[in-house]
C-alpha positions in Angstrom: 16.8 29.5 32.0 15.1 32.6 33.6 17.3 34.9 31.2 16.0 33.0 28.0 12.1 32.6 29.1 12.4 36.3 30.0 13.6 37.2 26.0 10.9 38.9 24.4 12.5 37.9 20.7 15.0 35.8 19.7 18.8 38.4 19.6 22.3 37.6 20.1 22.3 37.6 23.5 20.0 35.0 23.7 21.5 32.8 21.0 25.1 32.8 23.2 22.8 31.9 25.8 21.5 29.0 24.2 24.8 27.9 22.5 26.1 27.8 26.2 23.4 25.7 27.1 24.3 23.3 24.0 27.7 22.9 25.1 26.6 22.1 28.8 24.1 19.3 27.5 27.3 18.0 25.3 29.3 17.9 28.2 27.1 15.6 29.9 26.6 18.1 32.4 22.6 16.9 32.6 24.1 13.5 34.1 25.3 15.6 36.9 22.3 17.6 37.4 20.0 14.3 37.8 22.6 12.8 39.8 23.3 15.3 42.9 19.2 15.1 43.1 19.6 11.3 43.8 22.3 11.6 46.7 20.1 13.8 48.6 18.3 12.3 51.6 14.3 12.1 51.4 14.0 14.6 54.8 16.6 16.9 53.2 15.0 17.3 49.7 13.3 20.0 48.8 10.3 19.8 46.6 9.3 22.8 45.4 13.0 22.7 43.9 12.6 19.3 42.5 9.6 19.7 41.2 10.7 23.4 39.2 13.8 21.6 38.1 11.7 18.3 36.8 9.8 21.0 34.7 12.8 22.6 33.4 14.8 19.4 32.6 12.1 17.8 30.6 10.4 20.8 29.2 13.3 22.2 27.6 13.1 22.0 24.4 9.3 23.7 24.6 10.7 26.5 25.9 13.8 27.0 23.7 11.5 26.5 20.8 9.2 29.1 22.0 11.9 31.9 22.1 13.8 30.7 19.7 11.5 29.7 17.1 12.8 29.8 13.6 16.4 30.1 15.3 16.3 26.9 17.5 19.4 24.9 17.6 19.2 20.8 16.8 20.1 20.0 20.4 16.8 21.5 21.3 14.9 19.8 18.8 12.5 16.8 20.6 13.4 14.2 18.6 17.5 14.8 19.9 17.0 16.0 22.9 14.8 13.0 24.5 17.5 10.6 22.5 20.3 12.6 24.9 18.4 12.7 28.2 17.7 8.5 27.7 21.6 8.5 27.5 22.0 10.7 30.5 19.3 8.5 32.4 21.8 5.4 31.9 24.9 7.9 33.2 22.7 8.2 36.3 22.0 4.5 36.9 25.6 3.3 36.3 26.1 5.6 38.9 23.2 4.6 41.4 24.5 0.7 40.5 27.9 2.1 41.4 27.6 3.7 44.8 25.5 0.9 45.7 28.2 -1.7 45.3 30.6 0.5 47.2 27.8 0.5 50.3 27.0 4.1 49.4 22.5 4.8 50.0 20.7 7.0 47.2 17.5 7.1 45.6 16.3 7.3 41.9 12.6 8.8 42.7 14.2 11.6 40.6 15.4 9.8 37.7 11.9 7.9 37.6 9.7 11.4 38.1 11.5 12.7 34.6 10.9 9.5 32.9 7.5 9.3 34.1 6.9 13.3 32.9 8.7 12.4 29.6 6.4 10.0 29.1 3.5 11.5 29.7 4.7 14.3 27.4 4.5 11.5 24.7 8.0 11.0 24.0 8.2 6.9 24.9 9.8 6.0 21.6 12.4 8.5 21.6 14.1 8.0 25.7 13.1 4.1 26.1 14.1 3.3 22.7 17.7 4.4 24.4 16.9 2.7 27.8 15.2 -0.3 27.2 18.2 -2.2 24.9 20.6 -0.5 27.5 18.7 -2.5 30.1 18.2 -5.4 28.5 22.0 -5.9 28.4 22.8 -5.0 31.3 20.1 -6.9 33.5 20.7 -9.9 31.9 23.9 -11.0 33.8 23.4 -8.5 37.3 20.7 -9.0 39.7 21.8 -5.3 41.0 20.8 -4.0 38.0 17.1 -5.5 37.6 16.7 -5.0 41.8 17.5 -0.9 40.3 15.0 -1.3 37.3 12.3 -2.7 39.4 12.7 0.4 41.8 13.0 2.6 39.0 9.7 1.9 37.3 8.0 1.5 41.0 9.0 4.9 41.9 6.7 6.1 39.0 4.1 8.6 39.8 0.5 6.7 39.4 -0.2 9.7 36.9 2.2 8.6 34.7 2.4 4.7 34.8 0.3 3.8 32.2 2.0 5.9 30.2 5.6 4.1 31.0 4.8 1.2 31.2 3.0 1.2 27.6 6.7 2.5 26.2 8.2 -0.5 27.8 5.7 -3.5 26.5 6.2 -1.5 22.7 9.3 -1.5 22.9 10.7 -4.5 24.8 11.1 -7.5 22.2 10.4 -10.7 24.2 8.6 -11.6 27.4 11.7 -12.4 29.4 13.5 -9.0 28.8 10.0 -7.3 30.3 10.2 -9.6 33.5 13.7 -8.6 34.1 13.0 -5.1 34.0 9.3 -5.1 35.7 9.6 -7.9 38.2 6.8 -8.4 40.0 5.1 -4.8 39.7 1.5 -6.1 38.7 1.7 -7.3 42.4 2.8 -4.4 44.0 1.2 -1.9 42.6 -2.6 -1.3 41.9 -2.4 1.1 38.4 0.2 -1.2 36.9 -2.1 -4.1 37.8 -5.2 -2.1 36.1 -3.1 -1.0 33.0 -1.3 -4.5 31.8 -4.7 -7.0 32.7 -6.8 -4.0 31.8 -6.2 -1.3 29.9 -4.0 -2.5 27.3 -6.2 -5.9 26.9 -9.8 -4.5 26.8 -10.0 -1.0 26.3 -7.4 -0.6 23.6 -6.8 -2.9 20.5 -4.5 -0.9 18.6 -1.4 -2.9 19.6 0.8 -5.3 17.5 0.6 -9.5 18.0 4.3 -9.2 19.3 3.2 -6.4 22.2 0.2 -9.0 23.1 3.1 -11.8 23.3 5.2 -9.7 25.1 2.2 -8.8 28.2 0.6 -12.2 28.5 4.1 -14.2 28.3 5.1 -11.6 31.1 2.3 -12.9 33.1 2.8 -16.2 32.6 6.8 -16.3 33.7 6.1 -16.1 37.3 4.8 -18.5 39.5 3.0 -15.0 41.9 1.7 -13.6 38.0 0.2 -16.9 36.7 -3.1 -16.4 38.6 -3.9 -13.1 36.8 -2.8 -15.2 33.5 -6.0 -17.4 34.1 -8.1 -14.4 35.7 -7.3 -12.3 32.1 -8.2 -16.0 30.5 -11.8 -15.6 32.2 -12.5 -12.1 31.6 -11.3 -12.3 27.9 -13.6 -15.5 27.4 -16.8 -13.8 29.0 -16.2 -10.7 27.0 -15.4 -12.5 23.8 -18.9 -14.6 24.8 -21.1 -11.6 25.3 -23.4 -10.9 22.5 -23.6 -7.2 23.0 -19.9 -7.1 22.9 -20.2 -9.2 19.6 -22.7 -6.4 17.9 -21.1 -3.4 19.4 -17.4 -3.9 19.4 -15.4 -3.6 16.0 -13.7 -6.1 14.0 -10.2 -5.4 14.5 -11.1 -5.5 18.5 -12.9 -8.7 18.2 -9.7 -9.7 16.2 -7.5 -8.5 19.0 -9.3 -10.3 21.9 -9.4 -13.7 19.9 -5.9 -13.7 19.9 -5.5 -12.8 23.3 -7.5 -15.5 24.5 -5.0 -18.6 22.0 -2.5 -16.7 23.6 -3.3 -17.6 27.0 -4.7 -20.9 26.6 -1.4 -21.5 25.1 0.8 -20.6 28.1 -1.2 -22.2 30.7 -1.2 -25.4 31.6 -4.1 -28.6 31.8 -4.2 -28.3 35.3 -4.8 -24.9 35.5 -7.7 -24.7 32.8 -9.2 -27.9 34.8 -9.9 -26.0 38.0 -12.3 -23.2 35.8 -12.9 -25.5 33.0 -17.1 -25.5 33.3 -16.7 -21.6 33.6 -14.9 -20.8 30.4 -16.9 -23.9 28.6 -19.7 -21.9 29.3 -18.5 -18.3 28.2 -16.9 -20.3 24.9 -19.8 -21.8 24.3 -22.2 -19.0 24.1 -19.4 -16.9 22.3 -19.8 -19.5 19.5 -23.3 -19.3 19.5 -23.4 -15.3 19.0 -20.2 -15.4 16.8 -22.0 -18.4 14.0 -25.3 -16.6 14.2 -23.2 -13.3 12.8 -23.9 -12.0 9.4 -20.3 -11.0 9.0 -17.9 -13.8 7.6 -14.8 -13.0 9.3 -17.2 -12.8 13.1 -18.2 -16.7 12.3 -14.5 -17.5 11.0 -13.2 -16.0 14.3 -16.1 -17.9 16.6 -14.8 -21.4 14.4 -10.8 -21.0 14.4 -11.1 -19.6 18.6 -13.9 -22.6 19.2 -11.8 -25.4 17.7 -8.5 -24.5 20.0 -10.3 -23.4 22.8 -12.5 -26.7 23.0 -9.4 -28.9 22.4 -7.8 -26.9 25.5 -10.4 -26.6 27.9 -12.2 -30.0 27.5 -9.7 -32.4 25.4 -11.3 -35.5 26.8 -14.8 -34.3 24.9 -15.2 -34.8 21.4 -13.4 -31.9 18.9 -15.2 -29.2 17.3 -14.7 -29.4 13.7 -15.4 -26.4 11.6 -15.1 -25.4 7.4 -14.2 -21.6 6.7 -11.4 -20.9 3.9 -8.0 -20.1 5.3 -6.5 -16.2 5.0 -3.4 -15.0 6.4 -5.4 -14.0 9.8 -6.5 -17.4 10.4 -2.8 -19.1 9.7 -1.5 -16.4 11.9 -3.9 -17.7 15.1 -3.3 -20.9 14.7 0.5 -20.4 14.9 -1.0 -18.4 18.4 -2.6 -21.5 19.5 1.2 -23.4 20.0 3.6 -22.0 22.3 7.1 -21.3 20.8 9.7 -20.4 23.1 11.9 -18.0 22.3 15.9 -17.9 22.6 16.8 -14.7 25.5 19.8 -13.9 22.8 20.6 -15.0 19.5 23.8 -16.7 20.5 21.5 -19.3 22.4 19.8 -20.3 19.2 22.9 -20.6 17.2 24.4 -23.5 18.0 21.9 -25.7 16.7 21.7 -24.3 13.2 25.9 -24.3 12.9 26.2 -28.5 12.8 23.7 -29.0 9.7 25.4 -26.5 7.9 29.1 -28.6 8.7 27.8 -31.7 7.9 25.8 -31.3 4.7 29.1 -31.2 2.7 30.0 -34.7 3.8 26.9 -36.4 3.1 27.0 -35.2 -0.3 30.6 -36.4 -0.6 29.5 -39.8 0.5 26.7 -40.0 -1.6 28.4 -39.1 -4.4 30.8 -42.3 -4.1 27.4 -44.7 -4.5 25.9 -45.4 -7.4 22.3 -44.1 -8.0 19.9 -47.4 -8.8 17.8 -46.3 -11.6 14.1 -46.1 -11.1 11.5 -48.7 -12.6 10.4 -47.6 -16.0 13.2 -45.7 -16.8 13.4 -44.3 -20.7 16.0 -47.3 -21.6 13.4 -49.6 -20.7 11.0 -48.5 -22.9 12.5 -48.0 -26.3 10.6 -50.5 -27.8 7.3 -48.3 -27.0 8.6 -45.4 -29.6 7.2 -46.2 -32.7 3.4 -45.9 -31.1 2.0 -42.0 -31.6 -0.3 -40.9 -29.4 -4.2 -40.3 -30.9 -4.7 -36.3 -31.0 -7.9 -36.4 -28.8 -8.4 -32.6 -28.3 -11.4 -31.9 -29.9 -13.1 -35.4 -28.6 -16.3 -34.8 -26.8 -18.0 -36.8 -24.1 -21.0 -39.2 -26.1 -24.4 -38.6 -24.5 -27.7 -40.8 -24.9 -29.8 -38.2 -24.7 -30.1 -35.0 -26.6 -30.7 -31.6 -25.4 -34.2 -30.4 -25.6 -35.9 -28.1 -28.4 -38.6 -26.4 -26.7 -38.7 -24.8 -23.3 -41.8 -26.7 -22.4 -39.7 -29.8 -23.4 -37.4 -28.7 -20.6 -39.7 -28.0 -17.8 -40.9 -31.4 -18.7 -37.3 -32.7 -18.4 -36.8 -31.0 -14.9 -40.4 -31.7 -12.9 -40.6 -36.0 -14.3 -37.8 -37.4 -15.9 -36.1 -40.1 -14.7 -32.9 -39.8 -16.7 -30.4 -37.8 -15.3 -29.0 -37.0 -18.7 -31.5 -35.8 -20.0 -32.3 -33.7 -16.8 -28.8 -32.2 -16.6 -28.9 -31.5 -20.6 -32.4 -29.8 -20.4 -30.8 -27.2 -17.2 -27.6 -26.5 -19.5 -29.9 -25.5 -22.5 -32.9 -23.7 -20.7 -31.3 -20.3 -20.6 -30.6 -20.1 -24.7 -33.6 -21.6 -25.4 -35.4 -18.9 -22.8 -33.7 -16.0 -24.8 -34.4 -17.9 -28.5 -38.0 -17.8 -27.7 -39.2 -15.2 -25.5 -43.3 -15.8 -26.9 -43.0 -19.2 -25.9 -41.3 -19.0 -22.4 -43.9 -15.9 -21.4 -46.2 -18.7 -22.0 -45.2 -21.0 -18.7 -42.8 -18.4 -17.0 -44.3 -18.5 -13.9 -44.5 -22.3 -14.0 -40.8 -22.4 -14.8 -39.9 -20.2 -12.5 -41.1 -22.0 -9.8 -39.6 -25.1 -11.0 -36.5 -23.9 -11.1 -37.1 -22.1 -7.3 -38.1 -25.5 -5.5 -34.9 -27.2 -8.1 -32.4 -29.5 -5.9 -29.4 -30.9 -7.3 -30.1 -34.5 -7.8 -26.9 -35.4 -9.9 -23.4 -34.0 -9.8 -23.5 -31.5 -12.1 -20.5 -29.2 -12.4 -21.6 -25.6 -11.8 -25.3 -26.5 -11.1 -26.0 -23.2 -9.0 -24.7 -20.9 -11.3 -27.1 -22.8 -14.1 -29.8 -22.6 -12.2 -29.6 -19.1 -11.5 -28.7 -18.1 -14.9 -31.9 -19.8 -16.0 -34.1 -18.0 -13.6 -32.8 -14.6 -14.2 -33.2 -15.3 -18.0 -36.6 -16.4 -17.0 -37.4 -12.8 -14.9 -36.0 -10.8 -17.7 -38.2 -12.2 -20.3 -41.5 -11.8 -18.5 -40.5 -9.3 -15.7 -43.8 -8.1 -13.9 -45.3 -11.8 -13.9 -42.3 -13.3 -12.6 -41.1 -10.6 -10.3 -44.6 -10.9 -8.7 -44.5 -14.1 -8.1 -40.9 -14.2 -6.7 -41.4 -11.7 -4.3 -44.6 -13.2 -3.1 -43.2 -15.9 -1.9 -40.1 -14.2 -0.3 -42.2 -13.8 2.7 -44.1 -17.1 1.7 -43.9 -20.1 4.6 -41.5 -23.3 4.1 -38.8 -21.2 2.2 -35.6 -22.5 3.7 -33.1 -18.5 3.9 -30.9 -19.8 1.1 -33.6 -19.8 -1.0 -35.0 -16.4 0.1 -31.5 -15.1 -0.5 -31.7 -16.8 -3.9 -35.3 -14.7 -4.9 -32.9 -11.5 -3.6 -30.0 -12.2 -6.3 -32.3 -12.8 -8.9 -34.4 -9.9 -8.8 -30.8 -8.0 -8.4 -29.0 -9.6 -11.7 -31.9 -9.4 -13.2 -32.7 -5.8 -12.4 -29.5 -5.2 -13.9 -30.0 -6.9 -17.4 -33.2 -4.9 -17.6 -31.7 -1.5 -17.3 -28.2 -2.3 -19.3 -28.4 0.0 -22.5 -28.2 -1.2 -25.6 -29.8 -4.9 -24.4 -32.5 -5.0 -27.0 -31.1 -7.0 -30.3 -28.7 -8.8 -28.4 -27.8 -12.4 -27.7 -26.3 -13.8 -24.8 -23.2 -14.6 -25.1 -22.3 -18.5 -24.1 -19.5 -19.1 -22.5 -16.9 -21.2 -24.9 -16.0 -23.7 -21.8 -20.3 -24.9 -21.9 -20.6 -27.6 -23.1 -24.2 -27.4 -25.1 -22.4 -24.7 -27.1 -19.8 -27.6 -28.5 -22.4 -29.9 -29.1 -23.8 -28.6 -33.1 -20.7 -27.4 -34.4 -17.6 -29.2 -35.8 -14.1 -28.2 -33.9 -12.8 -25.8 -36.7 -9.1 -27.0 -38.0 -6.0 -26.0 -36.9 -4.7 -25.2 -40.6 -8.3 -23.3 -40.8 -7.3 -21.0 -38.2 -3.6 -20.3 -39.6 -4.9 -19.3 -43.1 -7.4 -17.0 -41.7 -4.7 -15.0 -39.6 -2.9 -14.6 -43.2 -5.0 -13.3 -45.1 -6.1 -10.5 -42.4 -2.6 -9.5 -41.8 -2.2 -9.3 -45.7 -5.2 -7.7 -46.0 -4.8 -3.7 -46.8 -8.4 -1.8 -45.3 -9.4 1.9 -47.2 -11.6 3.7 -45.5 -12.5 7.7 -45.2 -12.1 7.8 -41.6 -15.6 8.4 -40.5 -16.3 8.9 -36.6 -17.2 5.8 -34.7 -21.1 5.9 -33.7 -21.7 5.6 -30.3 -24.7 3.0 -29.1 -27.8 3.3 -30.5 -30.3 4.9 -27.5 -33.0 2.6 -26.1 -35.7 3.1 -23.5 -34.9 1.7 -19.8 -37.3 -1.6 -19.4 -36.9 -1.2 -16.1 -38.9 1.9 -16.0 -42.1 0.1 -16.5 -41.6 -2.7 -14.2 -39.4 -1.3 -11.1 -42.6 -1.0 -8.5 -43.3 -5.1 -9.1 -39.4 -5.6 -7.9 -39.4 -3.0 -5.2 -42.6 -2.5 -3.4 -43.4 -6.1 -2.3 -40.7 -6.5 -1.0 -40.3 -3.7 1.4 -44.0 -3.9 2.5 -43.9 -6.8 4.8 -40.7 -7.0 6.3 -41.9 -6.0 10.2 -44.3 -9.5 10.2 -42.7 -12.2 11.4 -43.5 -15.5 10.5 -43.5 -19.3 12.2 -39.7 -19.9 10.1 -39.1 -16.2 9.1 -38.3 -12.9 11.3 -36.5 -10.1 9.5 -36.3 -8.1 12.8 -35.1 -11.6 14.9 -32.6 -14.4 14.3 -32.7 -13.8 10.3 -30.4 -10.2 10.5 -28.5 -12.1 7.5 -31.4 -12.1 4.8 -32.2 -8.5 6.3 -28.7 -7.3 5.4 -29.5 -9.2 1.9 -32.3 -7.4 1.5 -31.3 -3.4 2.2 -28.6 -4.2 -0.2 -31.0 -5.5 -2.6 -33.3 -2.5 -1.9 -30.3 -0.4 -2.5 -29.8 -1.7 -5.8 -32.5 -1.3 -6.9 -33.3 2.2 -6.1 -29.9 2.9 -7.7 -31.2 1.1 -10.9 -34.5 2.9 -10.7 -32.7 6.2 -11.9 -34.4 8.6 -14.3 -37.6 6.5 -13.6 -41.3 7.8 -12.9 -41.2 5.6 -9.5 -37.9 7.1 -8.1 -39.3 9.3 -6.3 -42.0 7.4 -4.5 -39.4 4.5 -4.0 -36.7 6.9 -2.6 -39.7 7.8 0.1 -40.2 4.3 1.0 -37.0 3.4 1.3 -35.9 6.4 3.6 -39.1 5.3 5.9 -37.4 1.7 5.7 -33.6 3.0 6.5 -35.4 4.9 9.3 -37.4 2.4 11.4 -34.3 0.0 11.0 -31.4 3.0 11.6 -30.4 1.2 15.3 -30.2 -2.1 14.3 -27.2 -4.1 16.2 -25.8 -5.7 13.4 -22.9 -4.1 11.1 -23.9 -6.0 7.7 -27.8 -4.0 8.3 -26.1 -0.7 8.9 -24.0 -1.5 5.7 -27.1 -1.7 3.7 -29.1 1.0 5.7 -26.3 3.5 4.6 -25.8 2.2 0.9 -29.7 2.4 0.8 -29.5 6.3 2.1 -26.3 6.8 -1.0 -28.6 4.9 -3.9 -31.3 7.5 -2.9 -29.4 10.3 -2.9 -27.9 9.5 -6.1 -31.0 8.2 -7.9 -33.9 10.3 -7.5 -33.4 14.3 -8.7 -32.1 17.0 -6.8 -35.2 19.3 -6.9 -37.2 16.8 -6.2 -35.5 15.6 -3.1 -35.8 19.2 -2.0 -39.2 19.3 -2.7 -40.8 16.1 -2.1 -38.2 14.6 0.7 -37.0 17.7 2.9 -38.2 16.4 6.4 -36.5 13.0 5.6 -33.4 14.8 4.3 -33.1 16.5 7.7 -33.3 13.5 9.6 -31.3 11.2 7.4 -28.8 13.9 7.9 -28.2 13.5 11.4 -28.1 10.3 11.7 -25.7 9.8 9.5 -23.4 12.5 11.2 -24.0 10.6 14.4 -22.9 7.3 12.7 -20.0 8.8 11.3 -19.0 9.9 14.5 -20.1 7.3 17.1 -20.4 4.1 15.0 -18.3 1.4 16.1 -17.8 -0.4 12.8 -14.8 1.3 10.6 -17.0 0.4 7.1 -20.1 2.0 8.3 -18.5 5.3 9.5 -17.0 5.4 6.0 -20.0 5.0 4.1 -22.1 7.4 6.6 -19.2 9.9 5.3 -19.8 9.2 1.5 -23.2 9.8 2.0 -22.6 13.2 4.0 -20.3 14.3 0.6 -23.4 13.3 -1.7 -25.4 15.2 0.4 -23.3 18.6 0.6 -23.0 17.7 -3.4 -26.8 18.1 -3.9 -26.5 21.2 -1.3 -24.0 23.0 -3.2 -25.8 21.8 -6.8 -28.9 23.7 -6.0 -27.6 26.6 -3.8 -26.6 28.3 -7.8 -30.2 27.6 -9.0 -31.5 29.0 -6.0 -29.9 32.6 -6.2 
């Protein structure tokens, strides 16, 4: 080895030197090497020797690489080497398991210093994926050989524990094959104890469901290892019960410790979760307190699926918690967390119980197929006398209603505020937003009125899509008389005795209809009706099938001449949003630091203040090419800034879009010239949120925004020179 390090440049004398060294690590000669370290006393060793030798046995393919470079050989290459020296490790401890047997004393410090240092060196999947299914194997029939395991991974240096025993809960499939080759190692030494209840279950989250099976069943298969089962159970309940922890830890972490903590309820027993039940009751409780309060759906789903289990557990003498959410793949996969399934130690355990269905299905058929089948009531001989009655074609019947939709929109608001029949009622809301769009003089007229009609509207009757009606209607109402309705919706945004579903309701509205106002091309056009509404049915006769054929003939018969003309593109038209963007925009960033009695932006109500820096967004965004962009893009940046350390992910979100629809909306030169003290400060911020922030979304979008604002950097750099 001193003759290759001391090569200035790969040469032949080298490369002989390396093919030797080949042919010795063929030969198995490595084995040896380890092995004659292991036979020597602990007073008779010599460390400075073991210690160079360590570095030259697991650093060798570094240095071959390093002189070799281009020239290296594929023995030297990390990926085969650490595959040969987990082969030589077993070579070793088939020999340790050997000279045991035979009375003989040695020690495998050695062997466990080189898989510690090969660990460290980041190489776990290449030399335990060769140890860990030799060890499996062999430990499950020979206490000798899980007595030499446990010493082996005992004998680890402290430096590189975590590092082992990380490979070996990766890699090892099933709890039972980690106890045989760990034992009891949690108890006897402090780091591992640190790393498995520690490390690998609070301060990283990056591990599979099957590695977090693997850890906790580990501490559950002993009777010495159950109490830091119920001592993880505790810590994992007060951390998923902290509200800081809730605002400041991701969601694939919260994921992570949720199913960590089914995992543990389901391996302990009711007598255990009895002796600390008021403790965790407590932590669960206030977890599902933070976790419902959450603006984020899949924080409250989590705080549901982890309360309804947990509560069942902890206190199944109490009465359940109950939840709705929608299922996804993630909550399925938790609740199969919540029920222990054992698992077979080998597949031949499992097979004997799948191998007599499989012999005995034949027979049952055979049997059955010597009975005859009684025919079911109603069978098709039975009723041959019903053939000569034909069904009535009743597709194009429609339901009969007493009472007629109404002509005029005052009609309607009529219909809505004091009638009594619910008809009528429901046929007046399907008909208000045509009629609003058929007769914009008339709705201007009492478009306040309506609009708070439809604000304060409650759903009296079944009616099949009712929100989606009455928002319709209300943006058709906002888009016909803008300013005066706008105004008044935003007024009473902040207004007292506005429950937040309707406060988030004013937000859509002013969105969709923000929208609508600045679409090119609306002016001249008609909303479309959907065919499945039924008030668009009502004054027209279902067209005939034979109708419908015909037509199709004679346009495929049809022969068109034409001179080939260009297509025209849409005719231009102004923006009407231009003239009415400050009436959506201003009043509603003006008073969002005054709390009221029922209402606190900056409080309890961080949902409707995500709402409404998304809502803010979109509107800036909307409010391009306008003569307010650039006062709005001010006011907003002051907003994004006195808000920029909120605890809650969904505000960041809309913080950040808010800084993007900015950027994007008002002009170049006259962000430059109008905005450059904001610029700098919005700047680095978002570099420190795309660096620091602990939600994956917002550090993306902080990124975008950093792109759009190098885009604007490197769009006026040419018009400055």
């Amino acid at each position: 080895m001193e003759a290759i390090e001391g090569a200035a440049s790969p040469s032949f004398r080298l490369m002989k030197m390396a093919q030797l060294l080949a042919r010795f690590l063929r030969k198995g000669r490595m084995a040896a090497v380890m092995e004659g370290q292991c036979w020597q006393q602990t007073e008779l060793a010599f460390p400075p020797l073991q210690e160079a030798l360590l570095s030259k046995v697991v650093g060798l393919p570094d240095r071959l690489g390093n002189c070799l470079q281009h020239e290296n050989l594929s023995e030297f290459f990390p990926q085969n080497y650490f595959l040969l020296l987990g082969e030589e490790v077993v070579q070793v401890l088939q020999a340790i398991v050997d000279s045991l047997r035979g009375g003989l004393d040695c020690s495998v410090s050695f062997v466990s210093q080189v898989l510690g240092k090969a660990c460290v060196h980041g190489r776990q999947k290449e030399i335990l994926g060769v140890l860990v299914p030799r060890l499996t194997a062999l430990t499950q029939s020979s206490c000798l050989w899980q007595r030499v395991c446990w010493r082996l991974v005992e004998r680890v240096p402290d430096r590189a524990m975590e590092a082992v025993l990380t490979g070996l809960v990766e890699t090892a499939s099933r709890p039972e094959v980690l106890s045989r080759l760990l034992g009891n190692l949690v108890m006897k030494n402090k780091k591992a104890q640190f790393v498995m209840t520690q490390k690998l279950l609070f301060l990283q989250y990056g591990y599979t469901t099957p590695v977090l099976q693997s850890l906790l069943g580990y501490l559950a298969m002993d009777s010495q290892r159950r109490p830091l089962l119920i001592q993880a159970l505790k810590e994992l309940l007060e951390m998923w019960g902290s509200s800081s922890a809730v605002r400041h830890t991701p969601l694939p972490q919260q994921c992570y410790i949720s199913k960590a903590v089914l995992i543990c309820l389901a391996h302990l027993g009711d007598e255990e979760l009895q002796d600390s039940r008021d403790e965790l009751l407590a932590s669960l409780m206030a977890g599902v307190k933070c976790r419902l309060d959450s603006s984020l759906p899949a924080v409250r789903r989590l705080g549901m699926i982890v309360a309804e289990v947990a509560s069942a557990r902890i206190h199944p003498e109490g009465p359940p918690l109950k939840f709705q959410y929608e299922e996804d793949e993630l909550s399925r996969e938790m609740l199969v967390l919540a029920t222990l399934q054992p698992v077979a130690d080998s597949p031949s355990e499992a097979s004997p119980s799948v191998t007599p269905v499989a012999t005995e299905a034949p027979d049952k058929e055979n049997v059955d197929d010597g009975v005859p089948q009684a025919q079911p009531e109603g069978s098709d001989s039975e009723l041959d006398s019903d053939d000569e009655f034909v069904p009535y074609d009743m597709s194009g019947d429609r339901e009969l209603k007493s009472s007629k939709a109404p002509m005029y929109v005052r009609d309607c608001v009529e219909a809505l505020t004091t009638s009594e029949d619910w008809e009528r009622w429901e046929a007046a809301l399907r008909a208000l937003e045509g009629l609003v769009f058929r007769n914009p003089a008339a709705t201007r007229e009492v478009s306040v009125e309506l609009a708070k009609v439809l604000l304060h509207l409650e759903e009296k009757t079944s009616v099949v899509g009712f929100e989606g009606l009455r928002q319709r209607a209300l943006v058709a109402v906002t888009v016909t008389d803008p300013a005066r309705v706008a105004e008044y919706l935003t007024s009473q945004f902040y207004a007292v005795n506005y429950s937040l579903r309707q406060r988030m309701d004013i937000l859509d509205v002013l969105t969709l209809a923000a929208q609508e106002l600045s679409r090119p091309g609306r002016l001249g056009r008609t909303p479309q009706r959907s065919s499945l509404d039924p008030t668009s049915q009502s004054g027209c006769t279902v067209t005939p099938a034979w109708r419908a054929v015909v037509d199709e003939r004679v346009r495929s018969k049809t022969r068109h001449f034409s001179k080939g003309s260009p297509r025209r593109g849409p005719a231009g038209s102004p923006n009407e949003f231009n003239s009415v963007a400050g009436y959506f925009f201003f009043p509603l960033i003006q008073r969002f630091d005054r709390p009221l009695v029922t209402f606190d932006l900056l409080g309890d109500d961080q949902l409707v203040l995500g709402r409404l820096a998304h809502t803010l967004g979109v509107l800036m965004y909307l409010a391009v090419n306008t003569t307010v962009a650039v006062s709005m893009g001010k006011t907003l940046l002051e907003f994004v800034w006195a808000l920029r350390f909120h605890g809650d992910a969904y505000v960041r979100w809309g913080l950040l879009s808010a800084v993007s629809s900015v950027l994007l909306s008002v002009p170049a030169e006259r962000l430059l010239a109008d905005l450059p003290d904001e610029l700098l400060e919005a700047r680095s911020w978002l570099a420190d949120v795309a660096e620091k922030d602990p939600d994956e979304d917002c550090r993306m979008l902080a990124v975008k925004a950093l792109l759009l604002l190098e885009k604007l950097k490197d769009k006026l750099l040419p018009l400055s020179s």
